[in-house]
ZADO-1210 file (C-alpha; in nm, 4 decimals, padded with zeros to 6 digits):
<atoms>
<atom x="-00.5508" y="-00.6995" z="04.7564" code="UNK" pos="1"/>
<atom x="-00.4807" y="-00.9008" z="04.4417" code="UNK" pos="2"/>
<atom x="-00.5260" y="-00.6335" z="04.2202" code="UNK" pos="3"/>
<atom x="-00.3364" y="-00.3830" z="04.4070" code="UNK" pos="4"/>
<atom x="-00.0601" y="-00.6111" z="04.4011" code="UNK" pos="5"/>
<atom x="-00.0760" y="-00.7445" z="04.0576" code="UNK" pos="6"/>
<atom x="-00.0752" y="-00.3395" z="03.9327" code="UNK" pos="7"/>
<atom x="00.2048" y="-00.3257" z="04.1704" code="UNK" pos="8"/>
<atom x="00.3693" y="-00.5850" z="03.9651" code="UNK" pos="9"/>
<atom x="00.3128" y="-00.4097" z="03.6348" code="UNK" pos="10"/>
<atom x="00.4533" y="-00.0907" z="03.7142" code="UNK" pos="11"/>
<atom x="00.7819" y="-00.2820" z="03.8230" code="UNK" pos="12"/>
<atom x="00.8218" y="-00.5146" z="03.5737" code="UNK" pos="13"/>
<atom x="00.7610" y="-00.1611" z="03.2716" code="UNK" pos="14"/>
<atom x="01.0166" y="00.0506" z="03.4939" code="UNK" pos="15"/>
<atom x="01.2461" y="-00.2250" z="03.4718" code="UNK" pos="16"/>
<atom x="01.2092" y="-00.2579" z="03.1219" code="UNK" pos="17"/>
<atom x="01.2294" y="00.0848" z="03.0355" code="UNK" pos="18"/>
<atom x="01.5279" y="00.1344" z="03.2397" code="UNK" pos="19"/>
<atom x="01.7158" y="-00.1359" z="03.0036" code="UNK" pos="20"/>
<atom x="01.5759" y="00.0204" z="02.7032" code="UNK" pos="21"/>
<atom x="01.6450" y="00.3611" z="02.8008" code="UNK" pos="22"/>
<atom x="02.0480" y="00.1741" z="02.8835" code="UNK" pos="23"/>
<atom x="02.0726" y="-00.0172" z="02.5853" code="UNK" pos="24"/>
<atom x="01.9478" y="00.2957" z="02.3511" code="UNK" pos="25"/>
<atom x="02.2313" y="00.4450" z="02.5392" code="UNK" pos="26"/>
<atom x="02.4940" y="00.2062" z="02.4595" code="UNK" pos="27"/>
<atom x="02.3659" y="00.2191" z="02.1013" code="UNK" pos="28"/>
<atom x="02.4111" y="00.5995" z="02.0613" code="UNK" pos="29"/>
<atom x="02.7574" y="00.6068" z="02.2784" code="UNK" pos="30"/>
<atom x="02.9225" y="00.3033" z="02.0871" code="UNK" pos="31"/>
<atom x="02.7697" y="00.2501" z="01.7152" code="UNK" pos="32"/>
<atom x="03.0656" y="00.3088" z="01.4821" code="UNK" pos="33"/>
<atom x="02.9865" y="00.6437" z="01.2893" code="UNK" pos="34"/>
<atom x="03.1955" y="00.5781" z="00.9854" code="UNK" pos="35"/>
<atom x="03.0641" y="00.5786" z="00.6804" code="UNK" pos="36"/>
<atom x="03.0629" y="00.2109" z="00.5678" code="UNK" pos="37"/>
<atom x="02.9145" y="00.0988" z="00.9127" code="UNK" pos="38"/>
<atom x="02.5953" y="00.3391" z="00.8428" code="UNK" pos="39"/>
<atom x="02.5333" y="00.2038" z="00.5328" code="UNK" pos="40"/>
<atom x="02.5221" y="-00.1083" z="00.6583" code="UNK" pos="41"/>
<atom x="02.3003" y="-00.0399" z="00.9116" code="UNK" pos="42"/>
<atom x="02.0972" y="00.1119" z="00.6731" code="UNK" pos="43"/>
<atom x="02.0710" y="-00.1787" z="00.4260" code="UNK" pos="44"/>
<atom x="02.0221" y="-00.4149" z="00.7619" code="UNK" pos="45"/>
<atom x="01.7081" y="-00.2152" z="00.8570" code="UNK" pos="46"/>
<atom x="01.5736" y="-00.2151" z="00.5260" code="UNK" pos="47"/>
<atom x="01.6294" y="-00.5930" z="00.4847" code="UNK" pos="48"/>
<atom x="01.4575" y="-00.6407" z="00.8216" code="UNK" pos="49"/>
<atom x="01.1810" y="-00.4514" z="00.7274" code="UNK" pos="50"/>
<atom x="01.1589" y="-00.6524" z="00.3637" code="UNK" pos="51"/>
<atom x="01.1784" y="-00.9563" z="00.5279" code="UNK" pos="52"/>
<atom x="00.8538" y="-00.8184" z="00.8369" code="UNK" pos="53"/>
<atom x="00.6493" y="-00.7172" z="00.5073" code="UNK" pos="54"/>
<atom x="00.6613" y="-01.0827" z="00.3631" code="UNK" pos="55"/>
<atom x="00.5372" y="-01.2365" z="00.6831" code="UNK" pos="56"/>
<atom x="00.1640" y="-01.3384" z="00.6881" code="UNK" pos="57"/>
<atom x="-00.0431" y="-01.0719" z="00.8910" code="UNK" pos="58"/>
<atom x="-00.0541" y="-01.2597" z="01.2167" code="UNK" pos="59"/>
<atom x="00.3101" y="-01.3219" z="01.1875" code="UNK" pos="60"/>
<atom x="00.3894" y="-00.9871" z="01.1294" code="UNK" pos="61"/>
<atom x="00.1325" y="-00.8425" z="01.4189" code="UNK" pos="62"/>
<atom x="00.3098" y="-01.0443" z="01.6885" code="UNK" pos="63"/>
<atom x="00.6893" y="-00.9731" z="01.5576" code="UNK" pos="64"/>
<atom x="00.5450" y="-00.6128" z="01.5787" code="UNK" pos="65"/>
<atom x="00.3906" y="-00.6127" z="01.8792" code="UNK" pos="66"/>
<atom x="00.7156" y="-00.8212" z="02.0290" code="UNK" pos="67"/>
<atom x="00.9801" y="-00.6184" z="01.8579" code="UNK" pos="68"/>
<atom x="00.8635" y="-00.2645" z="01.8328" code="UNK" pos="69"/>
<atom x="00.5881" y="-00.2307" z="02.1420" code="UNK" pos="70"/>
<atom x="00.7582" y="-00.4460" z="02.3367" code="UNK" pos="71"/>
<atom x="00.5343" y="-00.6419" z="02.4742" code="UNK" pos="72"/>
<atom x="00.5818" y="-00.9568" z="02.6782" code="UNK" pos="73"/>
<atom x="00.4337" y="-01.3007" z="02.5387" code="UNK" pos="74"/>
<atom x="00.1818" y="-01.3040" z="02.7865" code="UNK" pos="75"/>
<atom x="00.0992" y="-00.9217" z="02.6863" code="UNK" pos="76"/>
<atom x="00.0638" y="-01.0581" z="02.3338" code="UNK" pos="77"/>
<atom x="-00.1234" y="-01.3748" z="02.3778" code="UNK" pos="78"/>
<atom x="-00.4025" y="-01.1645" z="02.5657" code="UNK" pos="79"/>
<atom x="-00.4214" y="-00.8785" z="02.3301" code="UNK" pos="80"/>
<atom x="-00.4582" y="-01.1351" z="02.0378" code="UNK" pos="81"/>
<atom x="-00.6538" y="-01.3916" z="02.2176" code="UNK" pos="82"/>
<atom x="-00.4113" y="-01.6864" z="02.1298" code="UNK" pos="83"/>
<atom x="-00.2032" y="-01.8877" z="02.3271" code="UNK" pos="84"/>
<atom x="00.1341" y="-01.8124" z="02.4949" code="UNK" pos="85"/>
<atom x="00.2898" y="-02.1029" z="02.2451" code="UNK" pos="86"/>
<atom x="00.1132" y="-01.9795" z="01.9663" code="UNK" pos="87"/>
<atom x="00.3213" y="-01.6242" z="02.0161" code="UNK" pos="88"/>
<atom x="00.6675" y="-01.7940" z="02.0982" code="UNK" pos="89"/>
<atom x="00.6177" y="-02.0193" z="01.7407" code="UNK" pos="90"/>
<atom x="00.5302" y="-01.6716" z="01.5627" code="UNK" pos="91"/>
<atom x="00.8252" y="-01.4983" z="01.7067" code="UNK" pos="92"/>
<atom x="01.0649" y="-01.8091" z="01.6055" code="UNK" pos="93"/>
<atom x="00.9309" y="-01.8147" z="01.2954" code="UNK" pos="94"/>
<atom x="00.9793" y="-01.4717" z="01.2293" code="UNK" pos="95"/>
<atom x="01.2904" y="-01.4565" z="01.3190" code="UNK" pos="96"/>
<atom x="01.3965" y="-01.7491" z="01.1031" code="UNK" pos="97"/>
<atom x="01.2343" y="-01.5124" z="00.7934" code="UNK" pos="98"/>
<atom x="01.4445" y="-01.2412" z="00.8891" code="UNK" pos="99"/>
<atom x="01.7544" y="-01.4244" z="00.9245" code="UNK" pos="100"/>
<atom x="01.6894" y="-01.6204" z="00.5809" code="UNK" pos="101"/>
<atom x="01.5547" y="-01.3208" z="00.4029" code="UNK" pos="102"/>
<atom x="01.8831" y="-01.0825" z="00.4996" code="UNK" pos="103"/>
<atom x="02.1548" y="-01.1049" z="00.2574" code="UNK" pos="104"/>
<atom x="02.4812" y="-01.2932" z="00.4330" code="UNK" pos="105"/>
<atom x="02.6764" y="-00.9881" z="00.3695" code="UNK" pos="106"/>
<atom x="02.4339" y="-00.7929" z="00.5300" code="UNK" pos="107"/>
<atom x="02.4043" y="-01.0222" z="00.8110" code="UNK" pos="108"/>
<atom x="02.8090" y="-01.1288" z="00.8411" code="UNK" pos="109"/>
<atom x="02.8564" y="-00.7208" z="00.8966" code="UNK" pos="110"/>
<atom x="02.5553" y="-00.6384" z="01.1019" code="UNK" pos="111"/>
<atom x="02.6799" y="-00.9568" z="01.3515" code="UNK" pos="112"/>
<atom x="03.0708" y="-00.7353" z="01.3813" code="UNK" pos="113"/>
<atom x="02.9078" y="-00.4203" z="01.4378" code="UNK" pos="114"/>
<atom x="02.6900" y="-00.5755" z="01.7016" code="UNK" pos="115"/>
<atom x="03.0204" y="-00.7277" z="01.8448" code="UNK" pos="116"/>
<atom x="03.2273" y="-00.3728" z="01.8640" code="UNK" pos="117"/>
<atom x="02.8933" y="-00.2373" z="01.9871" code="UNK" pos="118"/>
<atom x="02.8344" y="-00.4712" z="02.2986" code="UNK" pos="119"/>
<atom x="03.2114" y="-00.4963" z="02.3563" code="UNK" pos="120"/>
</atoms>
């Protein structure tokens, strides 16, 4: 009984996320500005992001990875790497702090509006 309902509770908690990614991709494709200035942004955003995830340490750069792009959950992460929940949350802060420091402030200034008219 505890396994039925613990796959029970997989299946809803990945068809709820992939409901909101399937919305949010939506939203991304329906509202991203299209004019030229706004792509190249975009474009220098994802390459700084990707800059900045190539300068982590490998760890680092497996959980932001396995966070950002697989989506996994912390838990999901911690048991996959065989480290602890807090151990995932400090890589995933840290991370983000590279990314953030790392990105240009024009880069990041522009990226923030675009997110603003995109969400609004």
């Amino acid at each position: 009984t505890s396994v039925r309902y613990k796959c029970i509770n997989y299946i809803e908690r990945n068809i709820t996320r992939r409901d909101y990614l399937l919305l949010l991709t939506e939203v991304q494709i329906n509202n991203f500005p299209t004019n030229p200035e706004s792509k190249l942004i975009w474009k220098e955003m994802q390459e700084s992001i990707g800059k900045a995830v190539s300068s982590m340490p490998p760890k680092m750069q497996e959980v932001y990875k396995l966070s950002r792009l697989e989506h996994l959950s912390h838990k999901e992460i911690a048991e996959y790497m065989s480290i602890s929940v807090e151990t995932v949350k400090k890589h995933i802060h840290h991370a983000l702090n590279v990314i953030r420091t790392d990105m240009p402030s024009n880069i990041y200034n522009s990226a923030a509006i675009i997110i603003f008219f995109c969400v609004c």
